[in-house]
N, C-alpha and C positions, 0 to 999 in steps of 0.2 A: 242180331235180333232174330226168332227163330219165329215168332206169327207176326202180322202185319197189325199194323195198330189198329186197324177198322174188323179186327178178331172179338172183340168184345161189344158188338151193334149189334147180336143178336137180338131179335126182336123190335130192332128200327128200323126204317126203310135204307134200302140201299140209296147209294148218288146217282148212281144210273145201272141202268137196266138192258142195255142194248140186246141179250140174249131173246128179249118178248118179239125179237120178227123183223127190228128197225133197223140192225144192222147184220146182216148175215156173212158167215165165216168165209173166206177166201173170195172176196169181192171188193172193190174198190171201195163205195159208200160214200163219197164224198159229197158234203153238205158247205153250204155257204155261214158262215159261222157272223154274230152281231158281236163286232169287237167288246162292246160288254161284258162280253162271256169268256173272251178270250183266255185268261187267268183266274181261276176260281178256287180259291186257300180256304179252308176249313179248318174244322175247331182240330186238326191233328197237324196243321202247318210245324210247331216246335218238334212233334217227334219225328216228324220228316226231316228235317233241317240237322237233327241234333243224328239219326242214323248216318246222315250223309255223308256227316262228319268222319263220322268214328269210320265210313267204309273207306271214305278217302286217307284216313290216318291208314289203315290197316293195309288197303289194296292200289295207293295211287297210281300204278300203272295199269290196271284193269278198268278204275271207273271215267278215268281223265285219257283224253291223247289230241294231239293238236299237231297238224300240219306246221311246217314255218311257213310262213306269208300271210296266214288266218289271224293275228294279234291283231287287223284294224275290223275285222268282219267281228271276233268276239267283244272287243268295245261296242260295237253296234248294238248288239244284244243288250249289252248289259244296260245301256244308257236307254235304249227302248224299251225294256222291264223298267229299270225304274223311273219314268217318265209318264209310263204305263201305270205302276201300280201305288205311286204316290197321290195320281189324280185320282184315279178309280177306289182306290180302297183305304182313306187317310187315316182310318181307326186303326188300320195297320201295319200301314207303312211311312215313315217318316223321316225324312232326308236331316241330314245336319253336316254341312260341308261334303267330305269324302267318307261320310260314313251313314249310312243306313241303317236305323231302328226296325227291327222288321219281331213281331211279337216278343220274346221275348231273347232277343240276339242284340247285337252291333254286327253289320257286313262293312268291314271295306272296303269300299268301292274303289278304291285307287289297289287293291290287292292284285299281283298278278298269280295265275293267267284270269283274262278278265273274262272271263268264262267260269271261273269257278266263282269269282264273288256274285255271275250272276245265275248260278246256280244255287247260291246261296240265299237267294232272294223270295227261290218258290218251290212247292213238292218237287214240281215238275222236273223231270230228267230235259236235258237240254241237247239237239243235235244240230250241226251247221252243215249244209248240203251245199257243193260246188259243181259250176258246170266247166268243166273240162271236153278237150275231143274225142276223148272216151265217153261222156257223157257225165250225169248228177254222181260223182265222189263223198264220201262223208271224208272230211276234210277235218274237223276237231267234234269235240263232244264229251261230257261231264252226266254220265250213265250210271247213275247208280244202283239203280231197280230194272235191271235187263228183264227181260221177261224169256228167261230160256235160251237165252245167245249172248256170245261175246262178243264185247266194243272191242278187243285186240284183232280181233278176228276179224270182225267188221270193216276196220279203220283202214282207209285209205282203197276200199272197193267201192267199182261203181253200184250203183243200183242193180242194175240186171247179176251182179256177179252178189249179193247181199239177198237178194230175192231167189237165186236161182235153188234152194231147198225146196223153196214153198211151192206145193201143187197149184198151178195152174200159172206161177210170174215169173218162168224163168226167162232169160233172154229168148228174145224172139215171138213171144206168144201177145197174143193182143192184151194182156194187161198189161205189160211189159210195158206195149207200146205204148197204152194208155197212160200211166205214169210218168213216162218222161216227156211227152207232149204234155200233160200237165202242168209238171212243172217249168216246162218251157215257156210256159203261157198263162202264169197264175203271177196277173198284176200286184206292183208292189200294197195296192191299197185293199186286197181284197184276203180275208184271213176264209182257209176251210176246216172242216173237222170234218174225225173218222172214229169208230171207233172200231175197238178187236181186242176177245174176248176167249180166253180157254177155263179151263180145269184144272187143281193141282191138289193132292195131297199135303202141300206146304203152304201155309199162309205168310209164309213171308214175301221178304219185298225182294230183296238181293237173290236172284234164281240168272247165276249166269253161264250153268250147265244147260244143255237141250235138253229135254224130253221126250224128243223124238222114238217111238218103240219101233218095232217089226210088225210089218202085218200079220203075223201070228200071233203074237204076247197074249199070253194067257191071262184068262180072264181074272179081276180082283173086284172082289168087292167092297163096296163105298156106302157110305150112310151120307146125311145129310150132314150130322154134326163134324166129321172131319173131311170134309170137301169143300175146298175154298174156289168160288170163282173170281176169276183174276180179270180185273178190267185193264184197259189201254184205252185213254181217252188222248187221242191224239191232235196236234191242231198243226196246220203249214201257213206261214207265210214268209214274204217275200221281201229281203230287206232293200230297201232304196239302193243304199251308199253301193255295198255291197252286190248287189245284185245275187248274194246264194240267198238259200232260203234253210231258215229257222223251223227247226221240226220238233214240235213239244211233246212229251209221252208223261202222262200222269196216269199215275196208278191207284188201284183201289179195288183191296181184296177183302169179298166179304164170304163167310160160310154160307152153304148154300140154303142153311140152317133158317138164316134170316130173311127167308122169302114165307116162314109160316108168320112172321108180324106185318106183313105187307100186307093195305085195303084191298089189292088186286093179287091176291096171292094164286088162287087156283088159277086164273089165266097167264099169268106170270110162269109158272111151274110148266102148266101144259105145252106155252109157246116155247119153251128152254128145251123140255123134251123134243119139243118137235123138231127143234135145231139140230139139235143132238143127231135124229132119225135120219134127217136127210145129207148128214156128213156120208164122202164117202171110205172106203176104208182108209186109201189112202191119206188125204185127209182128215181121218181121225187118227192113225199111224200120228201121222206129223206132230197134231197137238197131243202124243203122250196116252190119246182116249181111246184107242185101240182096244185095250183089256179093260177100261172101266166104264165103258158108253154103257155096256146093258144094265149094269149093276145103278148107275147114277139115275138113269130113263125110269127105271123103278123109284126109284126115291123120290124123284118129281111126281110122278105119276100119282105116289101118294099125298104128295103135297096137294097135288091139285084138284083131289075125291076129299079133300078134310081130315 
């Protein structure tokens, strides 16, 4: 799939907006989330579902990988989704033995690895975190919408060694630290969300090359209509049985286009730029915006004069 299904919302509001100031780029952000909210399927559940497929027919060693000894930690998951989202949300989810109705699918839930049936169950990309004496490990995970990075790559490093790219989380540095005290300490009953948010030329979902540029990359320029901002609504918790903890990454790429049909569109646009402004190069290096921050900042900029 070459644009992201939420490619044709131009002129609806987006799902979320965290670029307006509420989440800012290379910062922890961590909120207390109302289970509620925890899993949230929209009217594009089928074509997430049905990509998933086809990436996992095409790529299954890129979007799946799974430790041996994690087969009781991904039943957990799946049996918590659907437990989760047969109560929560019954118009569209509906259990029938070892098989789940889920819009317009059959999952089997008795399917192994039980990580993929229960990825099969929501947009959501699914990742299982372990504490090790090294420390938090990704241990299995069914990634199919990476956002810039590979799960092979990823798989089987701790946190600090998965983070150490990112300006400011590499091992050692008080995010660092902050993260795995976190997660050391993030109750099984207590669910958080994050979110984080870049820029891409490509609207699609499956981006599991980096973008990382040079801090010299020469400058390109960008309109609104072909600049897609890429969300990561992210959520952690903490399984009982198990004790890792469940890291959700839901995606949602809209043109940047679609901020001229938004009630709040000039503050919206202004607050983006100003995101944009206080990146540093580095940090705009890393997300790819190296060469198209000044060209995009304009494009806001007019968005948000009318």
């Amino acid at each position: 799939m070459d644009r992201s299904p939420d490619t044709d919302r131009v002129g609806n509001t987006p799902a979320f907006t965290p670029y307006d100031g509420s989440s800012k780029p290379f910062t922890i952000g961590l909120a207390q989330l109302d289970p509620e909210r925890w899993i949230v399927p929209d009217g594009q559940l089928d074509v997430y579902l049905n990509e998933k497929q086809r990436l996992l027919e095409t790529y299954p060693d890129i979007v799946f990988v799974a430790e041996p000894g994690t087969e009781e930690a991904q039943c957990e998951v799946r049996d918590t989704l659907v437990a989760y989202l047969t109560a929560r949300y019954p118009e569209i989810y509906r259990r029938s033995g070892e098989t789940m109705h889920v819009g317009g699918r059959v999952v089997d839930l008795a399917g192994k690895p039980a990580l993929v049936a229960a990825g099969f169950l929501v947009q959501d990309d699914l990742v299982i975190m372990r504490r090790k004496e090294t420390g938090w490990h990704l241990v299995t995970a069914f990634v199919a919408f990476p956002s810039s990075w590979s799960l092979p790559e990823k798989f089987g490093r701790s946190m600090d060694e998965i983070h150490a790219p990112v300006p400011g989380f590499a091992g050692g540095t008080r995010n660092a630290e902050l993260i795995n005290r976190m997660f050391d300490n993030l109750p099984p009953g207590r669910l958080v969300e994050r979110f984080n948010w870049t820029v891409n030329t490509d609207g699609g979902l499956f981006l599991p090359k980096s973008n990382a540029e040079s801090l010299g990359a020469a400058a390109v320029a960008l309109k609104a209509e072909n600049t897609f901002v890429r969300i990561e609504r992210q959520t952690l918790r903490k399984l009982p049985q198990s004790g890792d903890i469940l890291f959700t990454i839901g995606i949602h790429s809209d043109p940047v286009a679609i901020l001229r049909g938004h009630p709040d569109a000039p503050r919206l646009a202004a607050a983006f730029a100003a995101q944009l402004e206080e990146l540093s190069l580095e940090q705009a290096a890393y997300k790819g915006l190296a060469s198209k921050r000044d060209s995009l900042i304009i494009a806001l900029r007019q968005l948000a004069a009318g």
